[in-house]
Structure formats: structure tokens, C-alpha cells
C-alpha positions in Angstrom: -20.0 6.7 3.4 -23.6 6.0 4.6 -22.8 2.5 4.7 -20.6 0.0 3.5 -22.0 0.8 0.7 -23.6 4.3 1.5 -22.0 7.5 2.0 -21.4 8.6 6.2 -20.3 6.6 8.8 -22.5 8.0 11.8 -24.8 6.0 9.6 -23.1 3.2 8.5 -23.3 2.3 12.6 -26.4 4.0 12.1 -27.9 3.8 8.6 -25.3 1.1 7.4 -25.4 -1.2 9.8 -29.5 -0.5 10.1 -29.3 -2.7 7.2 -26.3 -5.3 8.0 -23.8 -4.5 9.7 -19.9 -4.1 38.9 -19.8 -1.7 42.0 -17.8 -1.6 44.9 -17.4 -5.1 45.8 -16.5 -5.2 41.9 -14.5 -2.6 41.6 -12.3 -3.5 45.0 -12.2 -7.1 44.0 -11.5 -7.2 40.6 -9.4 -3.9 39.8 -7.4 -4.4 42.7 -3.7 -5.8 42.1 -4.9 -9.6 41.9 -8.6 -9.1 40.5 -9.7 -7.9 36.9 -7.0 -6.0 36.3 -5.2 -8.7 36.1 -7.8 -11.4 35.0 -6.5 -13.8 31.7 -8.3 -13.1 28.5 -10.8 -15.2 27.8 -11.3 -16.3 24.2 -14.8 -16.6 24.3 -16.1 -14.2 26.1 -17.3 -16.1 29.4 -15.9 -16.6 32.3 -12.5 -15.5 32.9 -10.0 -17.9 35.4 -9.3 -15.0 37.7 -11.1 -12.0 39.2 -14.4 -12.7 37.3 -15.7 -12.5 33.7 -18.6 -12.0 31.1 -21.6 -14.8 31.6 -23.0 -15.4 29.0 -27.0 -15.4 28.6 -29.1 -17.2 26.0 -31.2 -14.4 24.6 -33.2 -16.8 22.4 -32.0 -14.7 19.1 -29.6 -13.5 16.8 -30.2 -10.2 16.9 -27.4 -7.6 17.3 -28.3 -5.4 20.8 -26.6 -2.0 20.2 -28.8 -0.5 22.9 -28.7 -1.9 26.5 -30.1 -0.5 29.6 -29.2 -2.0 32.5 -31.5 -1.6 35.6 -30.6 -3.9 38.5 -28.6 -7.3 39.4 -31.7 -9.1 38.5 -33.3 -6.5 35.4 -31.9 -5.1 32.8 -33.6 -4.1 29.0 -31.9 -4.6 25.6 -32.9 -3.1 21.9 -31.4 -3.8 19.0 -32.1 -5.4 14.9 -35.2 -6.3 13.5 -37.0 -4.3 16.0 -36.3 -6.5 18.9 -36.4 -5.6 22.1 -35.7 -8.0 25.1 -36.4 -7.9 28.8 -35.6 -9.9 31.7 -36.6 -9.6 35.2 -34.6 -12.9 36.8 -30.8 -11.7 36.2 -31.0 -13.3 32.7 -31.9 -16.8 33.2 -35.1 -15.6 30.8 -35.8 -13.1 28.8 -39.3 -12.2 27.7 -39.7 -10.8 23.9 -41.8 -7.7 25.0 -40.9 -5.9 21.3 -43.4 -3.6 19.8 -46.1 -5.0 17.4 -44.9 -3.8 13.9 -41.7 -2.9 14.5 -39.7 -5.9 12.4 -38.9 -3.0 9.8 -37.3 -0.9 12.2 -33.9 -0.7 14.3 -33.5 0.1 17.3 -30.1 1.5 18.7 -30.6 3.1 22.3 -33.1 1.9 24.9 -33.5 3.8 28.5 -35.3 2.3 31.3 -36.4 3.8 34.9 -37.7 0.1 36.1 -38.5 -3.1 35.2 -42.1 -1.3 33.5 -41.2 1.9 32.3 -38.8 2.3 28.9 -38.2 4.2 26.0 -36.6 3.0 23.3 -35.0 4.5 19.6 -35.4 3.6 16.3 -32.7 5.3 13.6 -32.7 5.5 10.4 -33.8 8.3 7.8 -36.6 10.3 7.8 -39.9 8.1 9.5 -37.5 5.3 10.4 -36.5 7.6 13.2 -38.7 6.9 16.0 -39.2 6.7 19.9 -41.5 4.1 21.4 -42.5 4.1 25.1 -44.0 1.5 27.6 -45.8 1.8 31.2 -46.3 -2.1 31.8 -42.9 -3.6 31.1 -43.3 -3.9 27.3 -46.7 -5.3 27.6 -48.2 -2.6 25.3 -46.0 0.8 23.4 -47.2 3.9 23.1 -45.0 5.9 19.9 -44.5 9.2 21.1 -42.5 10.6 18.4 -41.8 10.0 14.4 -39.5 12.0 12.3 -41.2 13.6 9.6 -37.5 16.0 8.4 -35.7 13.6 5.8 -32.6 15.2 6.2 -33.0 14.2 10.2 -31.2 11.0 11.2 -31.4 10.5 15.0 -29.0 8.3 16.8 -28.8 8.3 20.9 -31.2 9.3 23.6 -30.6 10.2 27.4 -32.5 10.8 30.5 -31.7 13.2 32.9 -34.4 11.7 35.4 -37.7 10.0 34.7 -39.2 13.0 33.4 -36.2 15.0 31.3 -34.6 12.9 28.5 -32.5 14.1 25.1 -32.6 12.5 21.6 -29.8 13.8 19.0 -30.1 13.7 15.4 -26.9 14.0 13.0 -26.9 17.9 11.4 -29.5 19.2 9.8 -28.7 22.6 7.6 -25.5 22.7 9.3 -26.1 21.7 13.0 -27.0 18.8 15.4 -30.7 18.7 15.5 -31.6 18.0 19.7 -35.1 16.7 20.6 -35.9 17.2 24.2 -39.0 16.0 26.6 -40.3 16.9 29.9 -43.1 13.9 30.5 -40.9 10.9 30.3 -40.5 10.5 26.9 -44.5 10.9 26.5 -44.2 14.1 23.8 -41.2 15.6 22.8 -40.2 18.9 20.8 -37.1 20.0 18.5 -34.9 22.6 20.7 -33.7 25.7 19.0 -30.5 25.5 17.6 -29.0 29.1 18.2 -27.3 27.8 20.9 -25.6 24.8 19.1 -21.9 25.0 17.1 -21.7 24.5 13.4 -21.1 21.1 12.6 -17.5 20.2 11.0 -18.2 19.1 7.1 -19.2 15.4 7.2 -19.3 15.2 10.9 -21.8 12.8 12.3 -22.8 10.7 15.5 -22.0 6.9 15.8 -25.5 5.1 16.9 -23.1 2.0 18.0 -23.8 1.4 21.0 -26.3 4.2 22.8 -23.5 6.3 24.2 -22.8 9.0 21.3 -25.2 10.9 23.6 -24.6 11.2 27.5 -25.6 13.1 30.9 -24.4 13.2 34.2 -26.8 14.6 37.2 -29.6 17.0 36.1 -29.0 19.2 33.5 -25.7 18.1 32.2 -24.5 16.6 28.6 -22.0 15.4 26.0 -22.5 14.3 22.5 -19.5 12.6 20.7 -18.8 13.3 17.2 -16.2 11.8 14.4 -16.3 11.4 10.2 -14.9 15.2 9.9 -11.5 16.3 10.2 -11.4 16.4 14.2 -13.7 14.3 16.9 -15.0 16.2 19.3 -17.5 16.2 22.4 -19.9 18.5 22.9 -21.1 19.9 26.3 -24.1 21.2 27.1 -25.1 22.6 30.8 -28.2 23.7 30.3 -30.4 20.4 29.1 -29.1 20.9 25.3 -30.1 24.8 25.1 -26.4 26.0 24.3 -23.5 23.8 23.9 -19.7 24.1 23.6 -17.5 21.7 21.6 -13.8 20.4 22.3 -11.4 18.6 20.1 -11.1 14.8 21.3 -7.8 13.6 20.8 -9.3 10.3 19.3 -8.4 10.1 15.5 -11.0 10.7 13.4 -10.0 12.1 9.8 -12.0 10.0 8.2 -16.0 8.3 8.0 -15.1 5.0 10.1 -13.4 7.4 12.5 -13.8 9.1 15.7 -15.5 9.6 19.2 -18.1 7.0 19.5 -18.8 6.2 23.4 -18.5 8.6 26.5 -19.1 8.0 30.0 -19.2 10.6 32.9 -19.5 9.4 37.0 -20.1 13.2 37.8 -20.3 16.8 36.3 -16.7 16.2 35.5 -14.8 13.1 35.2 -15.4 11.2 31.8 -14.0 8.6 29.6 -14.2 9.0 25.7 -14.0 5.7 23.5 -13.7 5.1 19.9 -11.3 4.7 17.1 -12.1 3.0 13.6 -14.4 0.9 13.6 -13.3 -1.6 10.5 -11.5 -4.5 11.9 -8.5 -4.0 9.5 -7.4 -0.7 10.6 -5.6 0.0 13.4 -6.9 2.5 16.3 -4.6 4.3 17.9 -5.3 6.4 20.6 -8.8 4.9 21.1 -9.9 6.6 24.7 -9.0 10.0 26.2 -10.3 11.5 29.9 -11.7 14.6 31.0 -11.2 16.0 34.4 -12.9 19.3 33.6 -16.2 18.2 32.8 -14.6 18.1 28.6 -13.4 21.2 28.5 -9.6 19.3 27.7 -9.1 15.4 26.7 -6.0 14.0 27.5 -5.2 10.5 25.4 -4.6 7.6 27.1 -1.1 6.5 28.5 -1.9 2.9 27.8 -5.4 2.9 25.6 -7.4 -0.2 24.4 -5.4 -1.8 21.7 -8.7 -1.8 19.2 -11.5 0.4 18.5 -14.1 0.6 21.4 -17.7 1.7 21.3 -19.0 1.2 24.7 -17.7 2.7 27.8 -19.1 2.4 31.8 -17.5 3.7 34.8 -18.1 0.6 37.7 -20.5 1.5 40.1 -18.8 2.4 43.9 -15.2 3.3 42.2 -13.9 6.4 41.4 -11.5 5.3 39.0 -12.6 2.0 37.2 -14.4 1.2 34.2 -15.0 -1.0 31.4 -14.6 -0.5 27.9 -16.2 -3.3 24.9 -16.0 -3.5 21.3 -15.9 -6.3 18.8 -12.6 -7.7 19.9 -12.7 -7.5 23.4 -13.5 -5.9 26.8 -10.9 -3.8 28.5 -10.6 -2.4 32.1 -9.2 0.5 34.0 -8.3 0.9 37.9 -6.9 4.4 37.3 -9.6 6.5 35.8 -8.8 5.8 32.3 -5.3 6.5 31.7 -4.4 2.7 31.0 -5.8 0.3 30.1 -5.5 -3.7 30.2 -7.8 -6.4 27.8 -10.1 -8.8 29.9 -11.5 -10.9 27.6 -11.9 -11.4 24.0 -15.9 -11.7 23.5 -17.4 -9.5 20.9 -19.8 -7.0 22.7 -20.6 -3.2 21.5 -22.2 -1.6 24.2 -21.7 -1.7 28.6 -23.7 -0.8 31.3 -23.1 -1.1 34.9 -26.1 -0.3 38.1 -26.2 1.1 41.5 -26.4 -2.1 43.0 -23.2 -3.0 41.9 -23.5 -5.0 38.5 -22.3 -4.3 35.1 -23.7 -5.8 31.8 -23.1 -6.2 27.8 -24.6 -7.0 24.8 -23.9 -7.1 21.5 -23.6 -9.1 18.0 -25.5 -12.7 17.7 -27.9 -12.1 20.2 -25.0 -12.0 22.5 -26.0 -10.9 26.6 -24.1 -10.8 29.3 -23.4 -10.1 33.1 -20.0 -9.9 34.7 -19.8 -12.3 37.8 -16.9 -12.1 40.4 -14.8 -15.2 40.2 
């Protein structure tokens, strides 16, 4: 289904919900045998009584932040409905409303940031509601670099390789996923060639729930996670997006509201996949798989999340933890993925963590936050 009401689900994330729907010091501290790992749930989503938790920021809105990019300690970006997009430069005691003009219509599902000026950000939608927007002055004024003008085109993710080489990834067109690619920053961009790209599975699709459908790790590589078909799978590209390969995730999928909708990689290699179905009465088994050959194979969990997940971050300074969020809860892993243990209980869809060792979320209800050791 497009929607709730529509007919596919990469949309209904995407087009459906476009209309309603930690570091070292963090990852020694709080995966270690008395830190996170270990840490109570808390039922609201702030501050857990051991090893640390979610702090909530007042974002001064309602608006849902699917797209999240998180800079520093102290800056970090977030995009989401109605065209909003939020910045703050002052760990989120404040966040300045630096949206673009005209852009109520419009929403916006993946944001990337090099610093606290420069960002791109991604609008999805059908035809011209797919667009990129980028700003030089920290949101002061936006330049739009690119507008879809292919009506079967319905873009969903974005990623940089670097400040210059970046990837956006629309669902198939005529059979195949559609890759744009630029070379300036986001400044201009240009449709790839598709001879190098598999045939899409019939109804397959990309999940714009949280940024992450759409992934790299160093300079050339990338993943893009797929579900709605008969099998979710992740696709790999070394090359920048010129030729690709796809794998069978061992996430269920089977059906619109089901599949691969998050991935993470720390290197070339080792990455986390997270999904499952998405409506809160359904159960999701099997909701994360690893990688150890760069997604070549998936294994499935041993212990996964017990819900669906949408956003997935490895914690900056470990080689083997990382955070998982969706609607029902935030889950972590000291073992690279292969269990898993719930943190809290606060709704978030979408995780980021930073090189100086910080992690952050956002999500539904305007909801922002930044994990603080206890």
C-alpha cells in the first residue's frame, strides 16, 4: 500500500506517512557488564537510573524528525514534517528554526551535514515533491539544487561519501532503483546509469523512516536496504552506485509494512541491518541481522530487538556496540549485533552517534535527544 490508505509501504514511511503518519568513554562505560547493557528501561524515554540514558530536548515543535544528522557534542541538524528543519549549535539547550522559506508543503526525511554551516537535506514524495535543498551559512539562506521532474520517481535516502561525493536513491523506476549522484557537495547532481543496477523484486521499495535505507562507509562504498517484495535485501555497491550487487537479508519482509529498513556499517565490512514491520500490532521477528563480509551474507540475530527498529548507529570508539530505536524503544548491543538488550522505552525513529563520542535521536512529537552517561 502507498499508505495507510495508498498502495506501497516504502511510501507509506515515505508517501504515507508524508501525509500522517556515544564513543569510547560511552561505549566502555555503558556496554560494559554494569553500564548500558544493563541500564533499566525507562518508560519515558529520559534518563535511565543506571549507565546513562536519552535527554530529552525541547525542540519548540511537534514535528516528527525522521532525518537526523548529528555533527558534534554541542551540533547536531534534524529534518523532518511540514518542512521543518532544526539546528542547534549549544548541545540542544536551543534550537534555531533555520527551515527553508516555502517549504511547509514539503517533507523532509534525510538531512546530511559536514558542519554547523554546510547541509543538505531531502524532501520525498512523488514526482516534484522530491527535492534536495542545500545551505552554506548554517541554514541562513537554501540554495535547491535538484527537483524531480520523473513521476514515476519517488526518492527516499541520501549519503555522503565526503563533503564533495553524496548519493540520493529513488524507489524503481521501469524496473530498477533510480541512483542520483553529485560531485560538488550536493550543489548539482545527475541520474547514474542503471546497467549496473539488479532488477528490482515486484513491489520492492525503500523505507524513507528514518535516513538510513541508504548508507556508505569510507569512500566509495554503499548499501541500500530494501523490503515490501517477497525477500529484503541490501544492496552493495563499490564503486559510488555504478554497479551493485544485492543479498537476501534475513529480515522478514513478505509483505508492504515489511523488511530491511536501517543499516549501519563502522568499515568496508561490518554492518548491522534493522527492520521488521513497522505496524505496532504485528510482531517482528528477526528484526536485525550482521554482516562480516561487507553484505555479502546476513546472519539473524541470536537475541534481536523484540519490536521493529528503523534506526541503527554503531557507537563511536567501539568495535562492537551500537544502538538500535524505533517507536517502542531503544536497544543496545556490546557484541556487534548478535544480541540485543532494550534501554529505554521512548519512541524515537532514527540514531546517530559522532567522532567525539556522542550519540543522538529524534523522532515523533518533536521529540530530540542526546544520550548522557549516568
Amino acid at each position: 500500500m502507498r499508505s495507510l490508505g495508498k498502495t506501497r509501504w516504502s511510501r507509506s514511511v515515505g508517501r504515507a506517512v508524508s501525509v500522517g503518519l556515544c564513543g569510547a568513554a560511552l561505549a566502555a562505560t555503558a556496554l560494559a557488564a554494569p553500564g548500558l547493557a544493563q541500564a533499566a528501561p525507562a518508560a519515558s524515554g529520559g534518563q535511565s537510573q543506571r549507565g546513562g540514558g536519552w535527554d530529552l530536548k525541547d525542540s519548540g515543535t511537534d514535528a516528527r524528525f525522521r532525518g537526523l544528522a548529528a555533527v558534534s557534542r554541542s551540533t547536531a541538524w534534524v529534518a523532518g514534517a511540514k518542512g521543518t528543519v532544526l539546528r542547534t549549535s549549544d548541545g540542544g539547550r536551543s534550537w534555531r528554526n533555520v527551515s527553508p522559506p516555502a517549504a511547509a508543503e514539503l517533507e523532509f526525511r534525510d538531512i546530511e551535514a559536514f558542519d554547523d554551516r554546510r547541509a543538505v537535506v531531502l524532501a520525498i514524495g512523488e514526482g516534484e515533491a522530491s527535492r534536495v535543498f542545500r545551505t552554506s551559512d548554517g541554514g541562513a539562506t537554501w540554495t535547491e539544487s535538484f527537483r524531480n521532474t520523473d513521476p514515476k520517481a519517488f526518492y527516499d535516502c541520501m549519503t555522503f561519501f565526503d563533503r564533495s561525493h553524496g548519493l540520493a536513491m529513488s524507489d524503481p523506476v521501469d524496473g530498477k532503483y533510480r541512483i542520483l549522484s553529485t560531485a560538488d557537495g550536493g550543489r548539482s547532481w545527475k541520474v547514474l546509469p542503471n546497467d549496473g543496477m539488479p532488477a528490482a523484486q515486484e513491489g520492492e521499495s525503500g523505507f524513507a523512516a528514518s535516513g538510513q535505507c541508504l548508507v556508505s562507509s569510507g569512500s566509495r562504498d554503499v548499501w541500500l536496504a530494501t523490503g515490501g517484495a517477497a525477500r529484503g535485501r541490501v544492496l552493495h555497491s563499490a564503486d559510488r552506485g555504478r554497479t551493485w550487487t544485492a543479498t537476501d537479508a534475513p529480515i522478514p519482509a513478505g509483505d508492504p509494512a515489511r523488511g530491511v529498513f536501517g543499516l549501519a556499517f563502522r568499515d568496508r565490512t561490518h554492518g548491522i541491518a534493522v527492520g521488521g514491520d513497522y505496524r505496532a500490532d504485528q510482531p517482528s521477528p528477526k528484526a536485525a541481522a550482521t554482516t562480516g563480509d561487507g553484505g555479502r551474507t546476513w546472519t539473524t540475530a541470536a537475541e534481536p530487538p523484540p519490536a521493529y527498529r528503523s534506526g541503527v548507529a554503531w557507537l563511536p570508539g567501539s568495535r562492537r556496540g551500537a544502538l538500535a530505536v524505533g517507536p517502542t524503544g531503544t536497544d543496545v548491543t556490546s557484541d556487534g549485533g548478535r544480541s540485543w538488550r532494550t534501554v529505554d522505552a521512548g519512541s524515537y525513529d532514527t540514531v546517530d552517534c559522532t567522532r567525539d563520542r556522542s550519540c543522538w535521536a529524534s523522532g515523533e512529537k518533536g521529540r530530540i535527544a542526546r544520550w548522557e552517561r549516568g
